[in-house]
N, C-alpha and C positions, 0 to 999 in steps of 0.2 A: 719611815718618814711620815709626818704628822700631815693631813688632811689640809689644804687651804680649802676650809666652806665657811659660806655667807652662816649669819646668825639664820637655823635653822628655821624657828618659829616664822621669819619672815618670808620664807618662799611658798606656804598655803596662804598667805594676806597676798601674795604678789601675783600667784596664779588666779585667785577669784579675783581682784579688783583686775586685772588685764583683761580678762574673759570677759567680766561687764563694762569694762573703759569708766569706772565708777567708784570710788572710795566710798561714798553713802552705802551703792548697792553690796558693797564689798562687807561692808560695815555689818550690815542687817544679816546678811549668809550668813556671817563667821558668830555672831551676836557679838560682838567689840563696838566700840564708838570710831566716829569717825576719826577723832582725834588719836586714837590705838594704830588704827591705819596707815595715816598719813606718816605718822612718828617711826610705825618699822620700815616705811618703804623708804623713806630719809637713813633710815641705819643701814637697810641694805644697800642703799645708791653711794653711800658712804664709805661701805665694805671693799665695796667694787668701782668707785673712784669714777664713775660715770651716772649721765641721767638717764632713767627708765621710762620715765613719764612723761609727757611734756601735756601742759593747755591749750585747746582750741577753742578758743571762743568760752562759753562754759562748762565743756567739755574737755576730756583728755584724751589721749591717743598714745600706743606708745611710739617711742625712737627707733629706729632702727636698732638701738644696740640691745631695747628692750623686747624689740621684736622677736632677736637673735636668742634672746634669753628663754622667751616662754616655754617652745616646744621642749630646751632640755631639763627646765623644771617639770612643766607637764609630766613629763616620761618618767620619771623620778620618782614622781609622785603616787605616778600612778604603778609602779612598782614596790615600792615601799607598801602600799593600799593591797596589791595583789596577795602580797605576803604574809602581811598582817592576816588578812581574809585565808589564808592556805591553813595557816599553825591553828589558826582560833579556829575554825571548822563555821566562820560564818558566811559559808557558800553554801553550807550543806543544811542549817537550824536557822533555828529564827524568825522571823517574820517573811511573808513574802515580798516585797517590795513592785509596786505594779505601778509604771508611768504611762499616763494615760492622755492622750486630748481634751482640754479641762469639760468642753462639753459635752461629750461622746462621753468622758466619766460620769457626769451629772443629769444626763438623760435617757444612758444607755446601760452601764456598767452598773455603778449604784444602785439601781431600781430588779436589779437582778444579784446581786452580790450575796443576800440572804441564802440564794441558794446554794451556793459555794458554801457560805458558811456551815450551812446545814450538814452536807457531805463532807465536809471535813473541819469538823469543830476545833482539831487539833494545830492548822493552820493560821496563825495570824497575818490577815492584809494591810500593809502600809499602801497607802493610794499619793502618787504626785503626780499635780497635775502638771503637763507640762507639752508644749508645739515642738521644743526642739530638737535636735539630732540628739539620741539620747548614746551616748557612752559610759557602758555598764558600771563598768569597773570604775573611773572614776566619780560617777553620780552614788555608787551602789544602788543598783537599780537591776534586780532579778530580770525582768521582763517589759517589756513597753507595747500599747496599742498604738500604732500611727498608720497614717494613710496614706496609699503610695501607690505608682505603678510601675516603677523603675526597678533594676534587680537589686540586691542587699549585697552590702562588702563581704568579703570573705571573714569569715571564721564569726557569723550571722545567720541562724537560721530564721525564714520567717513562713510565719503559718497564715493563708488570706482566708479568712472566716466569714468575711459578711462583705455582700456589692452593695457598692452607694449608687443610689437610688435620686435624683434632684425633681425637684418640681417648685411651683409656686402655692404657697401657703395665705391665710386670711384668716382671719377670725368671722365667725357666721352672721354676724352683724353689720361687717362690711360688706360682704357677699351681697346681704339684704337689701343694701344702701345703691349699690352700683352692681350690675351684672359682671363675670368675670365668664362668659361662655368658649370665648377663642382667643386666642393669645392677642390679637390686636383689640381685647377689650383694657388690655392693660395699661393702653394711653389713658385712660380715665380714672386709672387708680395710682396714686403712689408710693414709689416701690422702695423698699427698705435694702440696705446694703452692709457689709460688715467688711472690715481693714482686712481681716483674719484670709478672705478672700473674694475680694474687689472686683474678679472678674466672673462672677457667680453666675449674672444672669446673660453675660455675653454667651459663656459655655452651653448655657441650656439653650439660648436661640439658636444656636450653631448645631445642638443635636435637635432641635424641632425642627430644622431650617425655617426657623422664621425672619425675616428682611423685615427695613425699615422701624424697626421699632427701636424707642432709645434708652438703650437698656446697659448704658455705659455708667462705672459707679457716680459721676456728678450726676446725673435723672435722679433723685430721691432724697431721702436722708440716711447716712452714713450714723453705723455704731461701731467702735471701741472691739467689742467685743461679740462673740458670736450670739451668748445667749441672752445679749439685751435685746439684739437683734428680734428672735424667735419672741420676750416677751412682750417688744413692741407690736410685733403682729397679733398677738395674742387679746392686746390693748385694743386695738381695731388701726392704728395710725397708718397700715399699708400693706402691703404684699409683699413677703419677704420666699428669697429662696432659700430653701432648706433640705439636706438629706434626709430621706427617712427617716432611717432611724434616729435620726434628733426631735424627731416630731412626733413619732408613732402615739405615744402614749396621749399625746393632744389628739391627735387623730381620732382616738378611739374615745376619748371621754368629752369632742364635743368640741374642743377648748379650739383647736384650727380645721381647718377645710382645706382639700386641696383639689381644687376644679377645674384644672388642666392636667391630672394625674403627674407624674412622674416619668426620666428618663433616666434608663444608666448614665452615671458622669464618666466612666472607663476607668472609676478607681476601686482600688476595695480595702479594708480594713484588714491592718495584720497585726500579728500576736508576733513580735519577734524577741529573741533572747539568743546570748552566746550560747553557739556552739557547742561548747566544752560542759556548758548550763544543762545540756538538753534531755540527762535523764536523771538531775536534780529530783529528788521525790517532788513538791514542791510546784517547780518547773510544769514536772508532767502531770500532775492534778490539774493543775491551770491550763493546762493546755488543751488536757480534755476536757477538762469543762465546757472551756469556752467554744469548744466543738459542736459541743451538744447543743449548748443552749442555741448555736445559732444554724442549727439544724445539717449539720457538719458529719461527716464517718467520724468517729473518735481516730487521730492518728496513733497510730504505734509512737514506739522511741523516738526511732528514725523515720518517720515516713514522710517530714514537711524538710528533707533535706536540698527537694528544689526551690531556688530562693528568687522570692517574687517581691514587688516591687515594696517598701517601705523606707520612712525618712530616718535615718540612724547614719551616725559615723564611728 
């Protein structure tokens, strides 16, 4: 008996635009026009004699019936990818694939990356930068650093290599300008905030125990992103909070101060990848690497098989 399936082509346009609720963003993924998008998702709502989509304001959402549909395309999807990936041996060759915290890549990883290269010239690194729960197999995505303190899903190992570290940052000119000696010198300076994580400087008063100070994200001015953030302090505009190691390298060349030192924030950075991934040649270069560099025992194969906290699904 012959198969009833939708026009094929159309359920990788229909799983990325559902994922971003976005025909544009859908658009730009897959490199198609928006007009390509729109066109198969009408062929497939047509196939199946229902709507997938609907508009909210200038947005979309899906229907219920679309909702019903994603997970079993997803799944699909993401077996078909598994497979492909098994016959062609591109789990085992290749580039490494590393999704990374876009800042944490650009003021931590990057700036150390030469070294990996060095030991192993024969390793090619793809870098994405990316916050979200990263799912290996269908991102194709060898390995991910994110930060976390909660345990990891099953059939996830993760490795925690580096404690974050929080404190209050400035540029030495501001320092100059207004003294910064005790946390309640901070009502005199203005404090810089980022969307990425809004509750930044509530966390740190909570581990300094310090009161009364107003250190909720409307006290300041708000960035987009983290490391406009860090260059506005940079600029002299305020006091921004920042992990270490997003700062170190300013730290050391001059570029920020940090005059009420640092607190653990209770999270730490982890290196996680599947399971099945974990003695990858590849995998395990990467993995001790990044041991080392951040002052880590190299693990064996298996030795980061207790799973600690990181953001993946």
């Amino acid at each position: 008996m012959p198969r009833r399936l939708p026009p094929l082509k159309t359920l990788p346009s229909f799983e990325v635009a559902a994922r971003h609720l976005s025909f544009s963003a859908a658009a730009a993924e897959l490199h198609l026009t928006h007009g390509a998008i729109s066109r198969q998702m009408k062929s497939l709502e047509a196939h199946l004699g229902v709507r997938l989509f609907r508009r909210v304001g200038r947005g979309l959402e899906l229907t219920v019936v679309g909702a019903a549909l994603l997970p079993a395309v997803r799944t699909a999807l993401d077996v078909v990818e598994a497979g492909v990936r098994q016959v062609s041996g591109a789990d085992r060759s290749g580039a490494l694939v590393v999704s990374c915290l876009p800042t944490f890549m650009m003021r931590w990883l990057i700036p150390r990356l030469y070294d990996f290269k060095a030991r192993h010239p024969g390793i090619d690194i793809r870098l994405s930068a990316s916050s979200a729960p990263v799912a290996f197999t269908r991102d194709g995505v060898d390995v991910a650093i994110r930060l976390g303190a909660g345990p990891s899903p099953g059939g996830v190992e993760a490795l925690p290599f580096l404690e974050e570290e929080i404190g209050p940052v400035c540029s030495p000119d501001l320092l100059g300008r207004c003294k910064l000696r005790a946390p309640s010198d901070l009502r005199q300076h203005a404090l810089l905030h980022t969307d990425t994580r809004p509750e930044a400087w509530a966390d740190w008063a909570a581990r300094r125990a310090v009161a009364g100070l107003a250190l909720e994200p409307s006290a300041g001015t708000r960035f987009e992103h983290f490391y406009f953030m860090l260059e506005a302090a940079v600029s002299g505009l305020g006091v921004a909070m920042a992990p270490r190691p997003l700062v170190a390298e300013d730290l050391k060349l001059g570029r920020l101060v940090a005059p009420l030192g640092f607190v653990p924030s209770g999270r730490l950075y982890h290196l996680v990848y599947p399971a099945d991934a974990a003695d990858s040649s590849k995998v395990r270069a990467f993995r001790a690497w990044i041991a080392r560099v951040a002052a880590l025992p190299v693990p064996g194969p298996r030795a980061s098989r207790k799973r600690r906290g990181a953001d993946v699904e």
